[in-house]
VOTOR-276890 format. One line per 5 residues: number of its first residue (from 1); their letters; for each residue x, z, y of N, C-alpha, C. Coordinates in steps of 0.05 Angstrom, whole numbers, plus 5000, padded with zeros to 4 digits. Atoms other than C-alpha are relative to their C-alpha. Layout:
NUM> a> X,Z,Y,X,Z,Y,X,Z,Y | ...
//
This chain:
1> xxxxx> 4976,5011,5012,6556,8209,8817,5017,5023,4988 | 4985,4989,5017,6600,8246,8768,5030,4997,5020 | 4977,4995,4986,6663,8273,8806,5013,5020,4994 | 4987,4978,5009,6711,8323,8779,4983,5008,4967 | 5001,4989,5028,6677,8331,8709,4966,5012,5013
6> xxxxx> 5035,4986,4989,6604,8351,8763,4990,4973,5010 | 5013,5022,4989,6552,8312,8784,4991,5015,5031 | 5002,5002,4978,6551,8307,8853,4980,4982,5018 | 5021,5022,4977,6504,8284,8916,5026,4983,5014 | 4976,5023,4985,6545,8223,8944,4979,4988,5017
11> xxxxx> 5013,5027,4992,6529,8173,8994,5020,4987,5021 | 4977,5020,4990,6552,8118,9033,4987,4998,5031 | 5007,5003,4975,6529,8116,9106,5016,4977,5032 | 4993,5011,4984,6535,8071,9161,5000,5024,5038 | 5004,4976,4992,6554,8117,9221,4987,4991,5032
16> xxxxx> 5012,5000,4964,6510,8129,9291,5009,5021,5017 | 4988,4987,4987,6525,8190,9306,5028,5012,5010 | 4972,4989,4984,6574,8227,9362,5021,5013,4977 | 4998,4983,5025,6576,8286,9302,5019,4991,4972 | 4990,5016,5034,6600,8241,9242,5018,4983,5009
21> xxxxx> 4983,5019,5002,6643,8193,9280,5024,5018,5009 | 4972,4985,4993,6687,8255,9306,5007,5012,4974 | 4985,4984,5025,6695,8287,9232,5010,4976,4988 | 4987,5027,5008,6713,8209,9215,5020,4998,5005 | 4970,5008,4985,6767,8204,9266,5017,5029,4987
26> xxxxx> 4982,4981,5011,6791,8275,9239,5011,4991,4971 | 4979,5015,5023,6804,8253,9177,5019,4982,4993 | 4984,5030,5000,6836,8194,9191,5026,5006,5020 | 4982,4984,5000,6879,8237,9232,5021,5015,4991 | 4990,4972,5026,6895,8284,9182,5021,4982,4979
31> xxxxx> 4984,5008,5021,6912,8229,9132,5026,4986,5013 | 4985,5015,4995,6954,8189,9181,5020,5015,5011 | 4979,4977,4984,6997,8243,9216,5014,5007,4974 | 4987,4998,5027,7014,8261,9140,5019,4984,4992 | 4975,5030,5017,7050,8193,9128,5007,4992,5034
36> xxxxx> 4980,5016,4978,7082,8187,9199,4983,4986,5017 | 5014,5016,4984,7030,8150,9234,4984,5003,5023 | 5014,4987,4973,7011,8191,9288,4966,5016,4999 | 5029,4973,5008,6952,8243,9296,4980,4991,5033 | 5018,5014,4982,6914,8205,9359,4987,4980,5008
41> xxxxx> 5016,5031,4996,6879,8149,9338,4968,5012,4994 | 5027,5002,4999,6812,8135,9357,4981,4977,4980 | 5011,5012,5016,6753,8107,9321,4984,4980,5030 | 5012,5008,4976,6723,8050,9369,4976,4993,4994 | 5026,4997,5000,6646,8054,9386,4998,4980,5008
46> xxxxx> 5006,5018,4984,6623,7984,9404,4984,4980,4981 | 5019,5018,5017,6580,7923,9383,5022,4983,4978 | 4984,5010,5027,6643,7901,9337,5011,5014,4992 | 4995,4982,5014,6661,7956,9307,4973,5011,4987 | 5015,4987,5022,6620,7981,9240,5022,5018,4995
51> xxxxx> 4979,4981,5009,6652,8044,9217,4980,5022,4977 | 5011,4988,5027,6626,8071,9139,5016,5022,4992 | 5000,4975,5016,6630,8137,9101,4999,5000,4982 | 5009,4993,5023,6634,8160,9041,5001,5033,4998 | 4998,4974,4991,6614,8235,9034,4988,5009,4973
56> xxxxx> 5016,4978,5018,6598,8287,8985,4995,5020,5002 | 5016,4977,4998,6548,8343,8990,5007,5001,5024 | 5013,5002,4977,6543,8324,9060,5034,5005,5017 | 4976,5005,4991,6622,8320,9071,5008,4972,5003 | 4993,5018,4996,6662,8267,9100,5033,4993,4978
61> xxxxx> 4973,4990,5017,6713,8252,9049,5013,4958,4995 | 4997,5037,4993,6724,8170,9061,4991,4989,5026 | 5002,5014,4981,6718,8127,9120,5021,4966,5006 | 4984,5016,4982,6734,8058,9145,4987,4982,5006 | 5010,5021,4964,6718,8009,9206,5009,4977,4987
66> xxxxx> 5001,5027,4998,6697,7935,9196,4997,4996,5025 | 5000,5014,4961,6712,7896,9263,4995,4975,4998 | 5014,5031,5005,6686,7830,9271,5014,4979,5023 | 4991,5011,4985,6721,7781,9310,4985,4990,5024 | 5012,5004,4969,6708,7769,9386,5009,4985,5023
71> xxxxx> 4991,5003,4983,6726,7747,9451,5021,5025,5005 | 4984,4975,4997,6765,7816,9448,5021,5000,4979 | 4989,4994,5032,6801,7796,9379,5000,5018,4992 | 5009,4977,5022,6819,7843,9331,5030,5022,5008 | 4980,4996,5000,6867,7895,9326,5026,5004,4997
76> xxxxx> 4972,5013,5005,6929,7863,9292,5003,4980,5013 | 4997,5026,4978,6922,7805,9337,5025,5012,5017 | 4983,4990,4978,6971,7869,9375,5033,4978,4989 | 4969,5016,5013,7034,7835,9326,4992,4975,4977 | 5014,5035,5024,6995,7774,9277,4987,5000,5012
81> xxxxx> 5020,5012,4991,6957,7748,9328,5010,4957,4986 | 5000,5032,5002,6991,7671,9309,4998,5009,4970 | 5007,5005,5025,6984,7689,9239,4963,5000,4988 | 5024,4996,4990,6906,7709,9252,4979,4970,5006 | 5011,5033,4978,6900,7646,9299,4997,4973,4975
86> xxxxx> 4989,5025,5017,6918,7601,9239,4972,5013,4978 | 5022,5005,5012,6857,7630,9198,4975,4996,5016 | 5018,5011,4981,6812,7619,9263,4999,4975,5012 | 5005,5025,5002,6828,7553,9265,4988,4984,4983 | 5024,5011,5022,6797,7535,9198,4976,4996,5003
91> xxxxx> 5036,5004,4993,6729,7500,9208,4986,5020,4985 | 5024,4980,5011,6669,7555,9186,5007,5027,4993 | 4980,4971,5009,6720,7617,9186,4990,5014,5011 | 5006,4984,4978,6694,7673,9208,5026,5020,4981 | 4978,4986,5009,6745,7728,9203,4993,5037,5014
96> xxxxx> 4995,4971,4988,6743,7802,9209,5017,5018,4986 | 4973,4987,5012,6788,7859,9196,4992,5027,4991 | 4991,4971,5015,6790,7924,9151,5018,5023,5014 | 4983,4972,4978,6821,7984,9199,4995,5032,4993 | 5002,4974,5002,6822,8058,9198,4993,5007,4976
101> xxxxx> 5004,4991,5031,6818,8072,9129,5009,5019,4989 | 4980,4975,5016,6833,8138,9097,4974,5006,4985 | 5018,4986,5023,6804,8176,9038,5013,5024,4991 | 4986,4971,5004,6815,8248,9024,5015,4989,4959 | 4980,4998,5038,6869,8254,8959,4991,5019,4977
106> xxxxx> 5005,4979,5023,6828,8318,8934,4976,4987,4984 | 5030,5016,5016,6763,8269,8908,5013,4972,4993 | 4995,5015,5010,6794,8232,8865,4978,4988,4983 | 5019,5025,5010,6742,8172,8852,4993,4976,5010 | 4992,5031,4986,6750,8099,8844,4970,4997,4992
111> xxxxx> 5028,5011,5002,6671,8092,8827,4992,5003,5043 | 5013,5005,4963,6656,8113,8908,5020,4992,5012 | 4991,5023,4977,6717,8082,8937,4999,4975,5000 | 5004,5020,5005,6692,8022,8901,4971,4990,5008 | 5031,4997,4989,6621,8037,8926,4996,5000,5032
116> xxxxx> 4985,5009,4971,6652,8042,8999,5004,4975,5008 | 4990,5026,5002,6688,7979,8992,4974,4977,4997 | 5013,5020,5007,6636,7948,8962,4977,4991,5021 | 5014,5006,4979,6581,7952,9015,5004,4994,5027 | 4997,5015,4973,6623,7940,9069,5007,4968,4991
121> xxxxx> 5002,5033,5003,6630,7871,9041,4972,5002,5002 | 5030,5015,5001,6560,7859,9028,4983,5005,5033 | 5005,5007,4978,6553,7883,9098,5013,4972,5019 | 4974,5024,4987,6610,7842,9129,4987,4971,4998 | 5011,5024,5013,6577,7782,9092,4971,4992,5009
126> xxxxx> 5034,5002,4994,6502,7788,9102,4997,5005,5032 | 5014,4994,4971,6499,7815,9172,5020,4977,5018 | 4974,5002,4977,6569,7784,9209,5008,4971,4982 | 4983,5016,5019,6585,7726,9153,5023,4996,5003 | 4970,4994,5005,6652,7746,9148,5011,4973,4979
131> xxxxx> 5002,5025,5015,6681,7688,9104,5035,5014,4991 | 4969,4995,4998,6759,7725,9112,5002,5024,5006 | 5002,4972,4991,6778,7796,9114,5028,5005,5003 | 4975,4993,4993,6842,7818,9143,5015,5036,4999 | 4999,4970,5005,6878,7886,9137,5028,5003,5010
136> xxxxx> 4972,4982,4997,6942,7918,9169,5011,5017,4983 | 4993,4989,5021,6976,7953,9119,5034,5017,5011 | 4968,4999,5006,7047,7995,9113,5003,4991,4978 | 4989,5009,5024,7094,7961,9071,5004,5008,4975 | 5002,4983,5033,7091,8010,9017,4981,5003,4996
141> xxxxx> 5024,5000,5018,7016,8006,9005,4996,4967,4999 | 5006,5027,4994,7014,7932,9006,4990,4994,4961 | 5003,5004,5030,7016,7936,8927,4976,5010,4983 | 5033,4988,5008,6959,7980,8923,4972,4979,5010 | 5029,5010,4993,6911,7933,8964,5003,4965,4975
146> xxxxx> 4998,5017,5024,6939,7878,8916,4984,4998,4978 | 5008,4988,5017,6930,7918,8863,4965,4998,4998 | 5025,4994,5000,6865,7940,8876,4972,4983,5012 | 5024,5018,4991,6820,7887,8914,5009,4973,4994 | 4990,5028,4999,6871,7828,8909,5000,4988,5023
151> xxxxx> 4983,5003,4977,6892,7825,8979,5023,4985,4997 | 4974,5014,5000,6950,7772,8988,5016,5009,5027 | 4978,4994,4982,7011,7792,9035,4994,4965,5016 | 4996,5022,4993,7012,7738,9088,5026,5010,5022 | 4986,5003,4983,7069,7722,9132,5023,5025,5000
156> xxxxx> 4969,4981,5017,7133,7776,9137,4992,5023,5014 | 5007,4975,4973,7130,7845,9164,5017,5009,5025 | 4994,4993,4975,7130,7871,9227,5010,5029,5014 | 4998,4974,4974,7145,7930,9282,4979,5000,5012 | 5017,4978,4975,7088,7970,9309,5014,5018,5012
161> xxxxx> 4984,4989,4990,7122,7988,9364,4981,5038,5005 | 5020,4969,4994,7064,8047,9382,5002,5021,4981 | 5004,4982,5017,7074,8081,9326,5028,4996,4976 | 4972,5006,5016,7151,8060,9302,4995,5001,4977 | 4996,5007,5031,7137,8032,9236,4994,4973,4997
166> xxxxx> 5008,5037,5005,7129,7963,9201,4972,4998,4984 | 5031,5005,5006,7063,7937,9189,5003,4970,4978 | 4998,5026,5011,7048,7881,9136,4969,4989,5005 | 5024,5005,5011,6986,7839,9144,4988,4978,4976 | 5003,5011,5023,6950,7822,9092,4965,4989,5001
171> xxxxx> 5027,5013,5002,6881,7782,9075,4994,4985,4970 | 5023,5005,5019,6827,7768,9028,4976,4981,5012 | 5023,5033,4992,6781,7705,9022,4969,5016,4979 | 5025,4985,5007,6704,7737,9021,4992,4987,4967 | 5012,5014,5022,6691,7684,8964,5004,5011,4979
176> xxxxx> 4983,4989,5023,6744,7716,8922,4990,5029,4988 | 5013,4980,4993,6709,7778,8929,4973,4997,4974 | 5029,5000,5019,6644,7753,8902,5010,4992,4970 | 4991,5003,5020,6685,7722,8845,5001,5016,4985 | 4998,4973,5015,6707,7782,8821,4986,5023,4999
181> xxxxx> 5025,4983,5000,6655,7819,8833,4978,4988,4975 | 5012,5020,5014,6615,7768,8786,5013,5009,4976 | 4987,4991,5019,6659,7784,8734,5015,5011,4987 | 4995,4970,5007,6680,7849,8731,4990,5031,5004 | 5015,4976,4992,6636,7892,8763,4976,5012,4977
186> xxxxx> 5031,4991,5018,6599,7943,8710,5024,4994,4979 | 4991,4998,5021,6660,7931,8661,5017,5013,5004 | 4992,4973,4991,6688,7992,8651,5030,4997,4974 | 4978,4996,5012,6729,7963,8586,5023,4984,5019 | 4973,5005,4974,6777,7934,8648,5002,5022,5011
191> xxxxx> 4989,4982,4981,6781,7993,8680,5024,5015,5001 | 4963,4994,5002,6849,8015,8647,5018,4975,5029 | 4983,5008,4976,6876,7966,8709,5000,5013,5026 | 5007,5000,4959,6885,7978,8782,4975,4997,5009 | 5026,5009,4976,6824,7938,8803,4985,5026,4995
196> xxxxx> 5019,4988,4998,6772,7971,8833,4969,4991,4982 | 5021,5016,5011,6725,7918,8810,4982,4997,4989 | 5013,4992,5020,6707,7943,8751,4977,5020,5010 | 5012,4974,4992,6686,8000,8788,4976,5001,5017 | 5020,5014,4984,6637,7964,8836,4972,5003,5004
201> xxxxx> 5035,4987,5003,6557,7971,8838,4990,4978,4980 | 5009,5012,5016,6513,7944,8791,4983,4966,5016 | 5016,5018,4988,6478,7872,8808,4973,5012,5012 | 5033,4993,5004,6411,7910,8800,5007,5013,5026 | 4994,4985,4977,6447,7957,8855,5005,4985,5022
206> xxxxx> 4991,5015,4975,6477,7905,8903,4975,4974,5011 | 5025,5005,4991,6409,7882,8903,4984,5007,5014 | 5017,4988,4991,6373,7930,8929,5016,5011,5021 | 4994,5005,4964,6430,7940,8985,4989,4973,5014 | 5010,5016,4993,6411,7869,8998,4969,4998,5014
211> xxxxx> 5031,4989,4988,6333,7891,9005,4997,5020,5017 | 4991,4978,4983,6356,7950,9046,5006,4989,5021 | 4989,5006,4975,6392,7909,9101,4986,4972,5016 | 5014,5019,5000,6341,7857,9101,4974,5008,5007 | 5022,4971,4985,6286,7915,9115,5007,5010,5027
216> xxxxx> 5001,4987,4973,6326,7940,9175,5011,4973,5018 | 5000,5029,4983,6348,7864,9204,4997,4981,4988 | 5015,5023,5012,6298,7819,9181,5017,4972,5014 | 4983,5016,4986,6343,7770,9228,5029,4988,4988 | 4973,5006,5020,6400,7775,9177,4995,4972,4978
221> xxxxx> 5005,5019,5015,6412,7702,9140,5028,4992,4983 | 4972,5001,5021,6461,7696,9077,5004,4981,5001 | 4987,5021,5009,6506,7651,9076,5012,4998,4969 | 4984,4998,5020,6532,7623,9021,5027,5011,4987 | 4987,5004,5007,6588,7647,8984,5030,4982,5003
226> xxxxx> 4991,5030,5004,6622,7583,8967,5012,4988,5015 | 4980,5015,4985,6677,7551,8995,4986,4965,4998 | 4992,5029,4998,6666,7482,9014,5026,4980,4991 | 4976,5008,4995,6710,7430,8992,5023,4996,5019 | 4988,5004,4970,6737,7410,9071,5020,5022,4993
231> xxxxx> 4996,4980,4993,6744,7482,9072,5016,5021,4976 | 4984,4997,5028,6780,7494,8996,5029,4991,5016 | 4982,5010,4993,6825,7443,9016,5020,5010,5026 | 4985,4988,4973,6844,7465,9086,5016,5029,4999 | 4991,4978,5005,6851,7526,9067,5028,5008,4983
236> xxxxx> 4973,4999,5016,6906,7519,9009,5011,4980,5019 | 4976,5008,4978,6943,7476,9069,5009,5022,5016 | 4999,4980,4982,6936,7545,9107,5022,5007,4976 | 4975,4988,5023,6967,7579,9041,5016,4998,5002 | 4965,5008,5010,7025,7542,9027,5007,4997,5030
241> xxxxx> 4984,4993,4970,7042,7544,9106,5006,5026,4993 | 4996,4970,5000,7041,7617,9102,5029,5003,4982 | 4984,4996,5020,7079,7615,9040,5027,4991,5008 | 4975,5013,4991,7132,7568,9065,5009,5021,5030 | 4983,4992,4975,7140,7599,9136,5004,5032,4997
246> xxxxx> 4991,4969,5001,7138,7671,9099,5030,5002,4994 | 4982,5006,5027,7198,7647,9050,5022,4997,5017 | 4986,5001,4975,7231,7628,9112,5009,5020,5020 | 4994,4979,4978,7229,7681,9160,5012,5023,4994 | 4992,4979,5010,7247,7726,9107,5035,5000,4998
251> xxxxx> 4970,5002,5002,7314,7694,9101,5009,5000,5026 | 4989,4999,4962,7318,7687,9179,5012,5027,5015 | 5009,4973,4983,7297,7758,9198,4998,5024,4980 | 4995,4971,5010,7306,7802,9141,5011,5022,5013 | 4978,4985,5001,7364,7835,9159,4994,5019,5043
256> xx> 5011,4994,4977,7318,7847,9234,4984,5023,4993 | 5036,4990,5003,7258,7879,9203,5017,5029,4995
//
């Protein structure tokens, strides 16, 4: 991949090792101590936690953790667990969440943080059928995940008390995903916007991750896409709750937050 005006060895790795998940958590360190958010968070090793790379010439220069929902939930459930609960009540939801996310600021490139992004969906989807992806955010990047994946703000923000700041959460419907993926990925004359989208892998490419993860768990079975009607419908009832009890709380509890 072409990075700084060079062509560079890139890749995208799913991580196993001790080695790679401690230069992960350093980074994610590094970037979050920078913006206030404390310098001792861990990366968690377990059967619901996935945690991806993006690296060049054998550097770690991206990272972030898909978690899959559990008997352990997730971890914004710590302050939106009832906003959470209300997309786990939707019949056929599965829901997981987007965490630890940093990307170094000196490799500036939206082709691999779109190549990041992009395979942890097609993992999320194919291995875990994710159907909902959730994300903790501070309130001042909330515009960027907008911006850039089309993430919607749900519900009003909060106090993380652990780390004295306000958190917004926000979520993305997997379908929406493939949508736009469908019809913008590989067009580069959109790429004057925000989205990443444009920026995405080729079909011919997100194919042959498909043949890739289908080689190492022949056990993996795709779901569809595709919202069901039930599940259309129910869903824009979830919406406009959100919407309404955001619209609300904001006038309640502004002047709290």
């Amino acid at each position: 991949m072409e990075i700084g005006g060079e062509k560079r060895a890139v890749s995208i790795r799913l991580l196993e090792s001790g080695e790679r998940i401690r230069a992960a958590c350093d980074l994610i360190n590094n970037r979050y101590a920078w913006r206030g958010y404390g310098s001792d968070h861990r990366i968690p090793v377990d059967a619901y936690h996935m945690t991806f790379t993006a690296e060049v010439d054998g550097k770690i220069i991206g990272t972030i953790t898909l978690a899959v929902d559990s008997a352990h939930g997730l971890a914004a459930d710590t302050i939106f667990k009832d906003e959470i609960d209300g997309l786990r009540a939707l019949p056929g939801r599965e829901v997981c969440e987007l965490t630890r996310f940093a990307f170094d600021p000196g490799v500036r490139s939206r082709e691999l943080m779109a190549a990041l992004f992009h395979i942890v969906f097609v993992y999320g989807h194919r291995t875990h059928g994710c159907t909902d992806l959730v994300i903790e955010v501070s309130p001042r990047h909330a515009r960027f995940y907008e911006a850039m994946l089309g993430f919607r703000r749900v519900g009003v923000v909060k106090m993380k008390e652990e780390v004295a700041t306000r958190a917004q959460l926000m979520w993305l419907e997997v379908a929406t995903i493939r949508e736009r993926i469908d019809q913008l990925a590989g067009r580069r004359d959109h790429a004057g916007s925000r989205s990443l989208y444009p920026f995405f892998l080729s079909p011919d490419e997100e194919s042959g991750i498909y043949r890739r993860l289908s080689r190492a768990a022949p056990e993996i079975i795709a779901r569809p896409w595709e919202t069901s009607a039930r599940q259309e419908m129910e869903l824009t009832d979830f919406i406009e709750m959100l919407s309404t009890t955001s619209a609300s709380a904001r006038l309640a509890g502004s002047r709290t937050i």
